[in-house]
Backbone of each chain as ProteinMPNN parsed JSONL, in Angstrom:
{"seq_chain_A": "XXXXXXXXXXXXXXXXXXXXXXXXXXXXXXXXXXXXXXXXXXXXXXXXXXXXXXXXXXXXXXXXXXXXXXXXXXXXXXXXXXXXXXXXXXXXXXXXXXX", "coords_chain_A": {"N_chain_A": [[207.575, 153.969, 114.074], [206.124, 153.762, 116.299], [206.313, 156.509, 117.127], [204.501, 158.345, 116.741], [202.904, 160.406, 118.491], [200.231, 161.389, 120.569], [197.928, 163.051, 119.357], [195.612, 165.87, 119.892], [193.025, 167.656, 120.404], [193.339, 170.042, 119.858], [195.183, 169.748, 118.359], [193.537, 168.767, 115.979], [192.274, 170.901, 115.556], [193.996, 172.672, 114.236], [194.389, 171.193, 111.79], [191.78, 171.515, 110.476], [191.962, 174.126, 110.682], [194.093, 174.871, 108.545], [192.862, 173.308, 106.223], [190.575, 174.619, 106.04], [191.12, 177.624, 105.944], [190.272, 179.228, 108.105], [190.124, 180.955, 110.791], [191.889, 180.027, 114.251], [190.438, 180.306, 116.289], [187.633, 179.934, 115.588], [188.534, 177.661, 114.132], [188.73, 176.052, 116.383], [186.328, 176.032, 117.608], [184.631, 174.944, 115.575], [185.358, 172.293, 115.665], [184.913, 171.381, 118.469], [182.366, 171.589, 117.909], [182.296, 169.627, 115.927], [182.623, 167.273, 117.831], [180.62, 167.704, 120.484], [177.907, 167.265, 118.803], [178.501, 164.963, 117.608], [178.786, 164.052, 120.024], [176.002, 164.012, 121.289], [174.138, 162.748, 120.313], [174.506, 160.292, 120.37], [174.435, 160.535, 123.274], [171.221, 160.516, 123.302], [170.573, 157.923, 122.405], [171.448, 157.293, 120.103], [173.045, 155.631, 117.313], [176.209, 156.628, 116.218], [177.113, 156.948, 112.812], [179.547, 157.476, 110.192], [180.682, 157.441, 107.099], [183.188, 155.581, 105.585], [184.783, 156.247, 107.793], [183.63, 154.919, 110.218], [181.801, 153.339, 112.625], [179.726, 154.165, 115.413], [178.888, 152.417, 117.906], [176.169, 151.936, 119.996], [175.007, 149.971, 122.976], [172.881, 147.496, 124.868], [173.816, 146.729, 127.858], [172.88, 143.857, 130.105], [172.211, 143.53, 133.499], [174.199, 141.459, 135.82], [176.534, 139.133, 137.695], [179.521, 140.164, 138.997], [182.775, 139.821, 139.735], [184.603, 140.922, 143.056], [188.127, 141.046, 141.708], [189.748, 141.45, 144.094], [189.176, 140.924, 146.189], [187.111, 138.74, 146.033], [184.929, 139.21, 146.199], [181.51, 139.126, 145.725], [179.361, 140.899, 143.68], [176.714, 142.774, 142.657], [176.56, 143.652, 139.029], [175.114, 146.514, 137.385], [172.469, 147.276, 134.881], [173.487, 148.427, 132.167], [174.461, 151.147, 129.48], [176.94, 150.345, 126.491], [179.473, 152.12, 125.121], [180.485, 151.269, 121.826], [183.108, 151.14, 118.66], [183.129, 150.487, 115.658], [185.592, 150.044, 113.368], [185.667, 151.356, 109.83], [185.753, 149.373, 106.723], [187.748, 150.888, 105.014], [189.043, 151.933, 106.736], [190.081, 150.6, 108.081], [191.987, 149.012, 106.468], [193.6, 151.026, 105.333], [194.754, 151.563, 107.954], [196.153, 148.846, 109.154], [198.264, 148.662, 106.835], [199.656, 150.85, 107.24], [201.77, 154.128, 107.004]], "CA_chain_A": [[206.151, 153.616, 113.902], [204.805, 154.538, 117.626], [206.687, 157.644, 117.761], [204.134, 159.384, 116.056], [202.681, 160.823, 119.959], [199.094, 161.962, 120.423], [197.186, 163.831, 119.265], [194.522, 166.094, 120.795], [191.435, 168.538, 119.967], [194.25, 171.693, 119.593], [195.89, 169.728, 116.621], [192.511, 168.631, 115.026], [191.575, 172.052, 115.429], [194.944, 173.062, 113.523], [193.805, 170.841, 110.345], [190.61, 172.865, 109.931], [192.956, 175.499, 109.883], [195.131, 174.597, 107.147], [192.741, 173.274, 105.169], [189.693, 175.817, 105.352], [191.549, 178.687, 106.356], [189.468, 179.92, 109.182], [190.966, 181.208, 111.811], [192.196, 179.03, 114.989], [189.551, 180.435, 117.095], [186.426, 179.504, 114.797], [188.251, 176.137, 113.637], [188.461, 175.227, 117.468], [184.906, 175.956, 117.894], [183.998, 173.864, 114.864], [186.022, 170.467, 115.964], [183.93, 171.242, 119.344], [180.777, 171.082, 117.387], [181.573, 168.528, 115.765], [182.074, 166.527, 119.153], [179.262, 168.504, 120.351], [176.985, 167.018, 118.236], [178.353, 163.204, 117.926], [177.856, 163.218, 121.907], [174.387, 164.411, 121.74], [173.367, 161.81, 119.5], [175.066, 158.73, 121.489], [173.762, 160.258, 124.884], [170.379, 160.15, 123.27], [170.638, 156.242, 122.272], [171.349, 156.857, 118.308], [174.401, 155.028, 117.055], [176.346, 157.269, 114.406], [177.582, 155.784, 111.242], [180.404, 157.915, 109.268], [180.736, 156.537, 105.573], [184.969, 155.622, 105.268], [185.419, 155.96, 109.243], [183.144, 153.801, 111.158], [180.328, 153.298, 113.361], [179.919, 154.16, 116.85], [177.389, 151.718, 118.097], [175.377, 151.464, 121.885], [174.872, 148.265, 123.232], [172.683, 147.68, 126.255], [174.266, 145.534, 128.641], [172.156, 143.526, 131.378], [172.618, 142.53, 134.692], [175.613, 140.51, 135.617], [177.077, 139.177, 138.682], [180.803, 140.363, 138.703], [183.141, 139.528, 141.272], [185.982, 141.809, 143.327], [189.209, 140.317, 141.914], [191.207, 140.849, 144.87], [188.349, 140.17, 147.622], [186.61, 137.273, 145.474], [183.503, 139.142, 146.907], [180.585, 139.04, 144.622], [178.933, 142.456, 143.567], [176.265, 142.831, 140.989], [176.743, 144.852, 138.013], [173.833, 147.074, 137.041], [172.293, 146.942, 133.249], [174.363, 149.631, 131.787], [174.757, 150.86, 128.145], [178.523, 150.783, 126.427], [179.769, 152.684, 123.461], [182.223, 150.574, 120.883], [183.803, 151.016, 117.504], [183.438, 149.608, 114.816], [185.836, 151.121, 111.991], [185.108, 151.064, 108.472], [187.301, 148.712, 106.502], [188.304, 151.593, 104.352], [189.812, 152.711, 107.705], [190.826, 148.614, 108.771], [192.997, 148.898, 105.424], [194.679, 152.277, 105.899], [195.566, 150.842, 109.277], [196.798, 147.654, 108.256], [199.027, 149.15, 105.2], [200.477, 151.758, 107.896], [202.37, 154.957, 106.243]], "C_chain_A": [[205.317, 154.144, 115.053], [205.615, 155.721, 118.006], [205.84, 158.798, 117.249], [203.224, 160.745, 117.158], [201.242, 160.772, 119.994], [198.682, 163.43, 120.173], [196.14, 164.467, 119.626], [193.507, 167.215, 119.822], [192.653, 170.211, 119.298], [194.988, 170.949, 118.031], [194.586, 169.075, 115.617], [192.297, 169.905, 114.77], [192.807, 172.946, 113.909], [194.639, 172.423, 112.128], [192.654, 170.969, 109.852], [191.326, 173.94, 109.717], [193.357, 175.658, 108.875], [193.976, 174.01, 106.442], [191.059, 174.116, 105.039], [189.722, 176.747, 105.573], [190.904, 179.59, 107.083], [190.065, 180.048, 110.138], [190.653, 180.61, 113.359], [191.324, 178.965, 116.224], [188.148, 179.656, 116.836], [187.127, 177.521, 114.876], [188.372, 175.161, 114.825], [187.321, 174.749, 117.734], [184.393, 175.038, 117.509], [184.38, 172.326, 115.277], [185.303, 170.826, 117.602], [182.68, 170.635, 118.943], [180.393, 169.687, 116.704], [181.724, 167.255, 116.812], [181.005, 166.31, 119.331], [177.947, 167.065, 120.11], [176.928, 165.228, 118.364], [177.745, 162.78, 119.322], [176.637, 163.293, 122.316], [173.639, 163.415, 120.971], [173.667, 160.501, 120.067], [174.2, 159.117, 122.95], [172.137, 160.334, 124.48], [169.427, 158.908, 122.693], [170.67, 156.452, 121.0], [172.921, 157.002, 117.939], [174.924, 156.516, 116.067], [177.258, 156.591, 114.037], [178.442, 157.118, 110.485], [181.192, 157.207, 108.674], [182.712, 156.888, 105.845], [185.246, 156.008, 106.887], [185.271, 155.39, 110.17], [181.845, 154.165, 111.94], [180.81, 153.497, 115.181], [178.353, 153.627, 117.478], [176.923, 151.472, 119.862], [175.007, 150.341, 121.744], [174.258, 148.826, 124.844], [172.973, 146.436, 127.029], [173.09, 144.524, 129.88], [172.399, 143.445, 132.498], [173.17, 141.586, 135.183], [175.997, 140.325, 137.291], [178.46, 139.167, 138.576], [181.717, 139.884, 140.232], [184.566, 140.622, 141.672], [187.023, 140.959, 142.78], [190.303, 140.115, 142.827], [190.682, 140.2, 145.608], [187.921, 139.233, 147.567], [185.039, 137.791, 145.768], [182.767, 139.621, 145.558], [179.488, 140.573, 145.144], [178.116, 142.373, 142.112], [176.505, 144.015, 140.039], [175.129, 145.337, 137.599], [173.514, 146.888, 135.565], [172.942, 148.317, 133.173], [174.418, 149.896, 130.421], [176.217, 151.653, 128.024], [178.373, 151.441, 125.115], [180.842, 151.3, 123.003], [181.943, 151.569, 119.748], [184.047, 150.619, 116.998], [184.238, 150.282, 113.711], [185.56, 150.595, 110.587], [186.355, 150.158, 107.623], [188.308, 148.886, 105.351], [189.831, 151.93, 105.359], [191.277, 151.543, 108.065], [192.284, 149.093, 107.638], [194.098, 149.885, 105.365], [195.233, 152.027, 106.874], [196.9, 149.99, 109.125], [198.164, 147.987, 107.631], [200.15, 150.12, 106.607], [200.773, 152.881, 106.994], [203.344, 154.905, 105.886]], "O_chain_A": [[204.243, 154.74, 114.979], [205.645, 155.995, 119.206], [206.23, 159.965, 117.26], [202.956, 161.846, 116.677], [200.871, 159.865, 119.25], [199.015, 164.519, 120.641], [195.264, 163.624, 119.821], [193.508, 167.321, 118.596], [192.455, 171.077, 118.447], [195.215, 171.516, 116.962], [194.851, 168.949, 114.421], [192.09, 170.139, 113.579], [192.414, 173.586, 112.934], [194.643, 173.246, 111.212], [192.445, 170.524, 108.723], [191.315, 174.613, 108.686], [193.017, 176.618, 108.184], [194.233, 174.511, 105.347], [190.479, 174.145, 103.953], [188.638, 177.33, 105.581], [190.941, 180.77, 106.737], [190.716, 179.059, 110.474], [189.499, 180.624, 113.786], [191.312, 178.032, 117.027], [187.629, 178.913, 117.669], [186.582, 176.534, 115.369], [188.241, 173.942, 114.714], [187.05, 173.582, 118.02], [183.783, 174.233, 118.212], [183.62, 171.368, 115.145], [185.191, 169.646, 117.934], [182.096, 169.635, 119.36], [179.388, 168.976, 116.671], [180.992, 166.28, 116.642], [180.302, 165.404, 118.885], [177.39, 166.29, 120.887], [176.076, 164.468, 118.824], [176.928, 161.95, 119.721], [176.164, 162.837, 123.357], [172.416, 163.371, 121.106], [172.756, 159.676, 120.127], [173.513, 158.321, 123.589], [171.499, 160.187, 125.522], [168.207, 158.827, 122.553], [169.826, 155.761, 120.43], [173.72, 157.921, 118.116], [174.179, 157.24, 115.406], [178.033, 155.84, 114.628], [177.599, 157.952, 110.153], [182.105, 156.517, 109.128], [183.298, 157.929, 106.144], [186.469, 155.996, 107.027], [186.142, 155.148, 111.005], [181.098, 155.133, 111.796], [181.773, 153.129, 115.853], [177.236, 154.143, 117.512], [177.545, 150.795, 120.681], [174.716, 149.734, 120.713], [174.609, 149.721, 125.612], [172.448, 145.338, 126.846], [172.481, 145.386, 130.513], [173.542, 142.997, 132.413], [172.548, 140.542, 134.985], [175.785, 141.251, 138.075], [178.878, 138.144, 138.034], [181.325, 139.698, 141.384], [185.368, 141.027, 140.831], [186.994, 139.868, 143.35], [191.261, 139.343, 142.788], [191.12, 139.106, 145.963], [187.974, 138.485, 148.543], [184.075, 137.039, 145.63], [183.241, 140.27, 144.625], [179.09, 141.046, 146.208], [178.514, 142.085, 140.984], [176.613, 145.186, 140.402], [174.167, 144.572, 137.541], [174.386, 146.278, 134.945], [172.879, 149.163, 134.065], [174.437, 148.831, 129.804], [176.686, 152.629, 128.61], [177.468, 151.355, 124.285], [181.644, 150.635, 123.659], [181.078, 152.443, 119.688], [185.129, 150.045, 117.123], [183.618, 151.121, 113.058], [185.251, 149.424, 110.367], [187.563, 150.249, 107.837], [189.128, 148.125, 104.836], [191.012, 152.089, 105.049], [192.5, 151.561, 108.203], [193.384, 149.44, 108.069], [195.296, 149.602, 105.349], [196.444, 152.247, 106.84], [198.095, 150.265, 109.025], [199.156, 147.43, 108.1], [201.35, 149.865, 106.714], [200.063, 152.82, 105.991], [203.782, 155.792, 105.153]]}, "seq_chain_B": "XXXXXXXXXXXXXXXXXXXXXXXXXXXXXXXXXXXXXXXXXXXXXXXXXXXXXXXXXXXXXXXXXXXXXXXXXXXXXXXXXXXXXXXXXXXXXXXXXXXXXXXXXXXXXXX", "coords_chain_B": {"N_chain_B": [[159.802, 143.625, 138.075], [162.751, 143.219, 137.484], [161.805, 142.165, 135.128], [160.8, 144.455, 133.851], [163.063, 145.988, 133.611], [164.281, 144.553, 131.846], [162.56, 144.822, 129.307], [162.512, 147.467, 129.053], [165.143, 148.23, 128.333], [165.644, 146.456, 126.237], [163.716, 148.282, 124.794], [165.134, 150.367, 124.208], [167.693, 149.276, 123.267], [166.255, 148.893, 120.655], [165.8, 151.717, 120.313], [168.482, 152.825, 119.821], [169.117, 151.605, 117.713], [168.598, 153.469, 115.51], [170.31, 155.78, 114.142], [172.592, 158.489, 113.43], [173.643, 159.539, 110.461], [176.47, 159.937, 108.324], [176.183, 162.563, 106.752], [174.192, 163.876, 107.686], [175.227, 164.637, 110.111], [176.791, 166.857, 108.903], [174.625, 168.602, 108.16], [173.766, 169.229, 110.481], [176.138, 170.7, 111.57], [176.243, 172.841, 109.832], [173.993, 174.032, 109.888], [174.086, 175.328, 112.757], [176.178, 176.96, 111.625], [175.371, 179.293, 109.773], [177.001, 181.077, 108.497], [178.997, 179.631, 106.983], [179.469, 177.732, 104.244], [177.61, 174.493, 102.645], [179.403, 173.049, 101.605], [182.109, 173.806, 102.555], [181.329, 173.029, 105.177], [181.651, 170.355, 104.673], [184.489, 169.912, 104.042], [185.403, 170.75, 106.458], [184.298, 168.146, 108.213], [185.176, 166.41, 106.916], [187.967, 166.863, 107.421], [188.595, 166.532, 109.778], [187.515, 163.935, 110.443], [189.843, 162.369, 108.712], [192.116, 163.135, 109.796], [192.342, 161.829, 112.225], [191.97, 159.332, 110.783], [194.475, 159.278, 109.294], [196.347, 159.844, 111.432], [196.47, 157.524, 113.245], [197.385, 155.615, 110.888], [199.915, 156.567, 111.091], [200.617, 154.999, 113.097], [200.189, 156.672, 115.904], [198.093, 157.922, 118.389], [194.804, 159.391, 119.262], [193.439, 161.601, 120.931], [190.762, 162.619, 122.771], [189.029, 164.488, 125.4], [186.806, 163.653, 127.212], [185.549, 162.66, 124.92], [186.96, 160.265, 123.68], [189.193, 158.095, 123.446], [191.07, 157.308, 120.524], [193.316, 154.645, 119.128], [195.513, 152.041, 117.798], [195.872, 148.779, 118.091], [198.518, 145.487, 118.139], [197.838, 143.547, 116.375], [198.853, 139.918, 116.012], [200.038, 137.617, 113.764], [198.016, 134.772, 112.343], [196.929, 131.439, 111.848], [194.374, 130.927, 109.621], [191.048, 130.267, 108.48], [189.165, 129.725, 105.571], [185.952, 130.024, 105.9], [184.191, 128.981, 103.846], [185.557, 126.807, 102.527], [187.146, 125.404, 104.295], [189.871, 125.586, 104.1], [192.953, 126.53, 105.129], [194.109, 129.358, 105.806], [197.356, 131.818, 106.018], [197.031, 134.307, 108.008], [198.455, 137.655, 108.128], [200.365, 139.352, 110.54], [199.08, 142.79, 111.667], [197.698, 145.736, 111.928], [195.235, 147.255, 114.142], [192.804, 149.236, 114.265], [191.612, 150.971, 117.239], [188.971, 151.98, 119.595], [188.646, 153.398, 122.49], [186.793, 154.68, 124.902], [185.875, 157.941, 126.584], [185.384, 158.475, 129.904], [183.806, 160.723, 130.785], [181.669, 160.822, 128.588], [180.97, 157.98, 129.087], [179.399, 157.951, 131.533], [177.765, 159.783, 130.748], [175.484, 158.475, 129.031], [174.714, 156.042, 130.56], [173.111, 158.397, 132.458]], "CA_chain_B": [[160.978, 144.745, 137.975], [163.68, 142.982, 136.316], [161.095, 142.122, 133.762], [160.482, 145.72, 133.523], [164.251, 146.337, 133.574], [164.749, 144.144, 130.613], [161.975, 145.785, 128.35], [163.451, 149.035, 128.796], [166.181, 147.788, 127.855], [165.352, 146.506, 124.953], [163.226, 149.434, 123.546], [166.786, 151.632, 124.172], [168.317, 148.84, 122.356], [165.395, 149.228, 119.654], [165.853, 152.946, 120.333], [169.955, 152.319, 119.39], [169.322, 151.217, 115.812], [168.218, 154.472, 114.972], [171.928, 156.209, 113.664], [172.715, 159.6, 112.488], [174.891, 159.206, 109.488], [177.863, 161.721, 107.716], [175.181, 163.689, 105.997], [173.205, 164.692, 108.943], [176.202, 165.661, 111.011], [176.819, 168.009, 108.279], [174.004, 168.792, 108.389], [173.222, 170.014, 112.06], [176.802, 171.741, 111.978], [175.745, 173.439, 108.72], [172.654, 174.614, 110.555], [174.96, 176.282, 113.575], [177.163, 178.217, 111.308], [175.119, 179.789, 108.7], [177.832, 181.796, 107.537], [179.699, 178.585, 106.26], [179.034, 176.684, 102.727], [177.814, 173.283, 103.172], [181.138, 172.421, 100.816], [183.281, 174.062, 103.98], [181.346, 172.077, 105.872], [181.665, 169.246, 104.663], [185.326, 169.776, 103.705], [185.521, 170.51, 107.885], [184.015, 166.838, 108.811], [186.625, 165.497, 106.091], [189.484, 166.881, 107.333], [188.57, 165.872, 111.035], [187.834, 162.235, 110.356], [191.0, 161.823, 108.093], [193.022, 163.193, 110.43], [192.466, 160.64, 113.262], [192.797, 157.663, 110.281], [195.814, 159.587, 109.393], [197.319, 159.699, 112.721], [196.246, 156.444, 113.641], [197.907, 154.934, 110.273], [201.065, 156.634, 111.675], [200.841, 154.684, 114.556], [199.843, 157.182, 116.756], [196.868, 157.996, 119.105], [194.392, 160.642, 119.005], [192.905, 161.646, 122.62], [189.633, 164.015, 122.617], [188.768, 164.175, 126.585], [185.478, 163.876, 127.431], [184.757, 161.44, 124.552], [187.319, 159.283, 123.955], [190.592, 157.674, 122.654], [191.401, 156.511, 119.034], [194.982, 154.084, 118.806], [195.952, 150.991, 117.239], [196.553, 147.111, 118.63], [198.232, 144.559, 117.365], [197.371, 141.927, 116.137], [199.889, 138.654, 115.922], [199.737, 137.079, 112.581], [197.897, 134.015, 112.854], [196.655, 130.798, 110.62], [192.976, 130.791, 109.551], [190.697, 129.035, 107.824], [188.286, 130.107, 104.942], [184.454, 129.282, 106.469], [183.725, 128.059, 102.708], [186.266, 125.511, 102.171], [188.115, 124.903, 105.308], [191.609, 125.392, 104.063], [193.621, 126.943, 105.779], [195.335, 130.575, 105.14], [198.044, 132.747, 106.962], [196.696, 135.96, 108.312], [199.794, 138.168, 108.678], [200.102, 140.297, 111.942], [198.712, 143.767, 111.114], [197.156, 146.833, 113.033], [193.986, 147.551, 114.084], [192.092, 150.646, 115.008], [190.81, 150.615, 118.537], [188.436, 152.962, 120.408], [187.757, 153.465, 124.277], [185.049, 156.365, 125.744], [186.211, 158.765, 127.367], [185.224, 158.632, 131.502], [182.392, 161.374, 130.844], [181.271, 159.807, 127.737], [180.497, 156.34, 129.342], [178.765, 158.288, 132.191], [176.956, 160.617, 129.988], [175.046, 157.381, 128.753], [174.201, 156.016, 131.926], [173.195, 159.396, 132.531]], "C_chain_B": [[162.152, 143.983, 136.909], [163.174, 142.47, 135.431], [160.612, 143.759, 133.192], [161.497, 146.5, 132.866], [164.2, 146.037, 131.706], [163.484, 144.931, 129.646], [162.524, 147.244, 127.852], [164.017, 148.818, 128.253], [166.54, 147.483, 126.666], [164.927, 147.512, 123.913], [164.177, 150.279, 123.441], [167.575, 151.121, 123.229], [167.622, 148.97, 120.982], [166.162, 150.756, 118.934], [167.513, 153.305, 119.234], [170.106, 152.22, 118.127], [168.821, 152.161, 114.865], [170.039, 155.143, 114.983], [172.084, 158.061, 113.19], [174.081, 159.263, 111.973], [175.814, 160.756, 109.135], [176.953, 162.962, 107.56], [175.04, 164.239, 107.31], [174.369, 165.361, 110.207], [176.899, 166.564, 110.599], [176.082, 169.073, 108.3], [173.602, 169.863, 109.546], [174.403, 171.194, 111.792], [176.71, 172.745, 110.956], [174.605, 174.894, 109.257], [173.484, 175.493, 111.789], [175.671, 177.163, 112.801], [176.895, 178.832, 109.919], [176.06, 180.419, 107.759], [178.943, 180.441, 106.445], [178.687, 178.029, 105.035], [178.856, 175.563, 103.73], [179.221, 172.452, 102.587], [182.476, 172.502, 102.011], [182.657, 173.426, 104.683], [181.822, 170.414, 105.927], [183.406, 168.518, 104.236], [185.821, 169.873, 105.635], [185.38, 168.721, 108.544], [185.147, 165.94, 108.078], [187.922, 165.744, 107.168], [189.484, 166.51, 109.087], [188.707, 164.412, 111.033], [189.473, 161.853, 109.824], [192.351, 162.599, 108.688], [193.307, 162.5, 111.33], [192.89, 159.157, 112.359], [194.105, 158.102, 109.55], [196.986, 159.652, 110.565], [197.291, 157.864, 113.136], [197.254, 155.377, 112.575], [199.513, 154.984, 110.599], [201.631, 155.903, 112.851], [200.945, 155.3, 115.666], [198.479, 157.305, 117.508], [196.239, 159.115, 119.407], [193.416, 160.586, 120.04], [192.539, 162.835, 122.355], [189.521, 163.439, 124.072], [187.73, 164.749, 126.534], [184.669, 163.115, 126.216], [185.224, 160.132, 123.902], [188.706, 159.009, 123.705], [190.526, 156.289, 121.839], [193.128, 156.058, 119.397], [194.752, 153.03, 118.341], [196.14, 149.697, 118.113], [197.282, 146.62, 117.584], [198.545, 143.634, 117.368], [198.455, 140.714, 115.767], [199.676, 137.744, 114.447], [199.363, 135.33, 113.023], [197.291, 132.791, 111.481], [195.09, 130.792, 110.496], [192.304, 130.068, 108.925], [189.647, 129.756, 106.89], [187.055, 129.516, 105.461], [184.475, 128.649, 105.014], [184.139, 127.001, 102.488], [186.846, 125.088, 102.964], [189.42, 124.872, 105.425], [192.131, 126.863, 104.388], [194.344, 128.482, 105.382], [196.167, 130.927, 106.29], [197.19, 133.939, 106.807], [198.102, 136.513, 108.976], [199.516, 139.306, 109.912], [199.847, 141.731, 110.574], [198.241, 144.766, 112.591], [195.713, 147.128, 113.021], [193.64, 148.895, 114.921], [191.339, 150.075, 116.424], [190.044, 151.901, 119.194], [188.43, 152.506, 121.783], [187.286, 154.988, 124.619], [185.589, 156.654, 126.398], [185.175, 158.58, 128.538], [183.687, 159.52, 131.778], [181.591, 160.822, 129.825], [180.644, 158.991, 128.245], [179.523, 156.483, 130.695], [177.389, 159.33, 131.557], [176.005, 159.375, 129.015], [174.385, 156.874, 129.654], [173.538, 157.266, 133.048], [174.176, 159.658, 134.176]], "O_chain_B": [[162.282, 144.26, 135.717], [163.99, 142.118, 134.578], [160.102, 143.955, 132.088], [161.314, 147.336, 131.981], [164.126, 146.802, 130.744], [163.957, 146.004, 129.272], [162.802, 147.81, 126.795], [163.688, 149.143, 127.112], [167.473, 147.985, 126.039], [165.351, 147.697, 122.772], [164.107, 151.056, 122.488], [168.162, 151.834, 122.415], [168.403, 149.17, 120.051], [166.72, 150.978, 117.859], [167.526, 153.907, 118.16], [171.054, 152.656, 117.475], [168.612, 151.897, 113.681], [170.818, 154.853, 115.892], [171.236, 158.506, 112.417], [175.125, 158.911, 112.522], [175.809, 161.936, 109.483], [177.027, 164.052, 108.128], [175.83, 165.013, 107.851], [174.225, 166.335, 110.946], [177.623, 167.209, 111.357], [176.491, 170.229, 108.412], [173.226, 171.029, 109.424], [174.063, 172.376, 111.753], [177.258, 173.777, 111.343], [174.537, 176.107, 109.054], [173.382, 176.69, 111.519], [175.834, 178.273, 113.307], [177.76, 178.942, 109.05], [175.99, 180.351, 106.532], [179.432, 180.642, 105.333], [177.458, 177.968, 105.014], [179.341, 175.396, 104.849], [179.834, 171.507, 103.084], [183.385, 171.713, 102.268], [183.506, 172.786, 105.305], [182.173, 169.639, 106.816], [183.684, 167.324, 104.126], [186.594, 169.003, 106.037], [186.265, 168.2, 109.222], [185.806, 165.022, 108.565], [188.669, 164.86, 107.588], [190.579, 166.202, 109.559], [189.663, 163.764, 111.46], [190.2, 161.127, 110.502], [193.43, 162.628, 108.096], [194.512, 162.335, 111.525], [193.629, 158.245, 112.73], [194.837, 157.178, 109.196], [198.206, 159.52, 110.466], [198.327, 157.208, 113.242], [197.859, 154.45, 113.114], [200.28, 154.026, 110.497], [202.706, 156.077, 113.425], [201.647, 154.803, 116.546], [197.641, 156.549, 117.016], [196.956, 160.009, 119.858], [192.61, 159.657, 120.099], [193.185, 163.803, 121.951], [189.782, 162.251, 124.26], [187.472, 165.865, 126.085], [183.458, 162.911, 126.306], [184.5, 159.183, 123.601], [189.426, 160.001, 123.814], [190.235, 155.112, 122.051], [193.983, 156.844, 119.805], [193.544, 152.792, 118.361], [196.827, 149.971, 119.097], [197.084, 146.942, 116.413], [199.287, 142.925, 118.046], [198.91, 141.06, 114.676], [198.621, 137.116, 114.535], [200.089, 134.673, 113.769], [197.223, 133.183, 110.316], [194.55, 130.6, 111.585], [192.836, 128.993, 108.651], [189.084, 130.621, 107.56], [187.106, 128.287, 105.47], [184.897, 127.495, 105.089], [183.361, 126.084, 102.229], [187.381, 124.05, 102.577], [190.094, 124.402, 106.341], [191.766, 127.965, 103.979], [195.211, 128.461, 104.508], [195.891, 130.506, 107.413], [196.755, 134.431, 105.766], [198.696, 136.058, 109.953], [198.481, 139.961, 110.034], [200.144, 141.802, 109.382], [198.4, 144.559, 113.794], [195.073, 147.232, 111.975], [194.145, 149.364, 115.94], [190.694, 149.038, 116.577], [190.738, 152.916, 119.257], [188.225, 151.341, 122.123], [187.685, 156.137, 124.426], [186.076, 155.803, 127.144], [184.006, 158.522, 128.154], [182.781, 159.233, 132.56], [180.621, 160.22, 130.285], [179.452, 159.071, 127.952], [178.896, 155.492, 131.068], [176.261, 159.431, 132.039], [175.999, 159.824, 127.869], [173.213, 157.25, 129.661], [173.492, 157.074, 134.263], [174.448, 160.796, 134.558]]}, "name": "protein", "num_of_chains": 2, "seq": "XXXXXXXXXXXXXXXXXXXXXXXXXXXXXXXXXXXXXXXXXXXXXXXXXXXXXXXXXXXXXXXXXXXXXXXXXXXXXXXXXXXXXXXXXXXXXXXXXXXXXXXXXXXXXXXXXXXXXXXXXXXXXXXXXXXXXXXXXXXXXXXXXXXXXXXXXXXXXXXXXXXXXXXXXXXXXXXXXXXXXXXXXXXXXXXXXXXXXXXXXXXXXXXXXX"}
């Protein structure tokens, strides 16, 4: 079940290959772009939403007082915004189910 | 100031609920590679997404650097309760999809 390893941008790029037969140069490019593009839309505060895979939503955090856990010493946190993930529960279920 | 803070803050969070969906990220990459169909495009964004909830269903983990990592938890099967009626069900352990942001990602935000 967890031997399946990781995966990276060189084997996404390989299943553009195989399935729109463009060659490994182009279908790198394209799994760039479409990075690319998701990160340009998050670093300019707009969530994206892909139907059957999920949401990638910003959240703006506030101002927090956090503390060192080893020192105990108190340090404020700045307002900050996070990414999450929400997946779709087309995706939840494919999960779930396993292969 | 930290009344100033928090406004900002808010209109970013405002700003936030604005989304680009599937379409439109067809869309744009459509618009970069004229020579492509939007059908190859859109058969491109397929076979990207359903390769991460294909790996992921394998129980593996799919690591893009620089924006993030897709893997699995899981979850402990536990007893629950229907909100409507209060009785009780089993929820059986299962797997869940998990994200975390890649290091530039979560800085590329914060600019």
């Amino acid at each position: 079940m967890s031997d399946a390893g990781t995966l990276t941008r060189a084997d996404l790029a390989d299943s553009v290959h195989e399935s729109l037969g463009l060659s490994r140069a182009d279908s790198a490019q394209l799994v760039e772009s479409v990075l690319g593009h998701m990160c340009d839309s998050l670093a300019d505060g707009e969530n994206v939403k892909i139907s059957g895979f999920g949401s990638f939503i910003l959240r703006d955090k506030g101002e927090r007082i956090g503390r060192n856990p080893k020192t105990g010493v108190e340090v404020p946190i700045a307002p900050r915004r996070v990414l999450t993930f929400r997946a779709s529960q087309s995706m939840r279920e494919t999960i779930a189910q396993g292969s | 100031m930290a009344k100033v803070m928090r406004v900002v803050s808010q209109l970013m969070a405002f700003r936030g609920k604005f989304a680009m969906i599937r379409s439109e990220l067809v869309q744009k990459i459509a618009a970069d590679n004229p020579e492509l169909s939007t059908k190859d495009v859109e058969r491109l964004v397929n076979s990207f997404f359903d390769t991460i909830t294909e790996q992921l269903a394998k129980g593996g983990r799919v690591e893009l650097r620089g924006f993030g990592a897709f893997s699995t938890r899981q979850r402990d099967a536990r007893v629950g309760r229907n909100p409507r009626t209060g009785e009780s069900v089993n929820v059986p352990s299962k797997r869940v999809p998990y994200f975390k942001p890649g290091k530039e990602m979560r800085e590329r935000l914060n600019f």
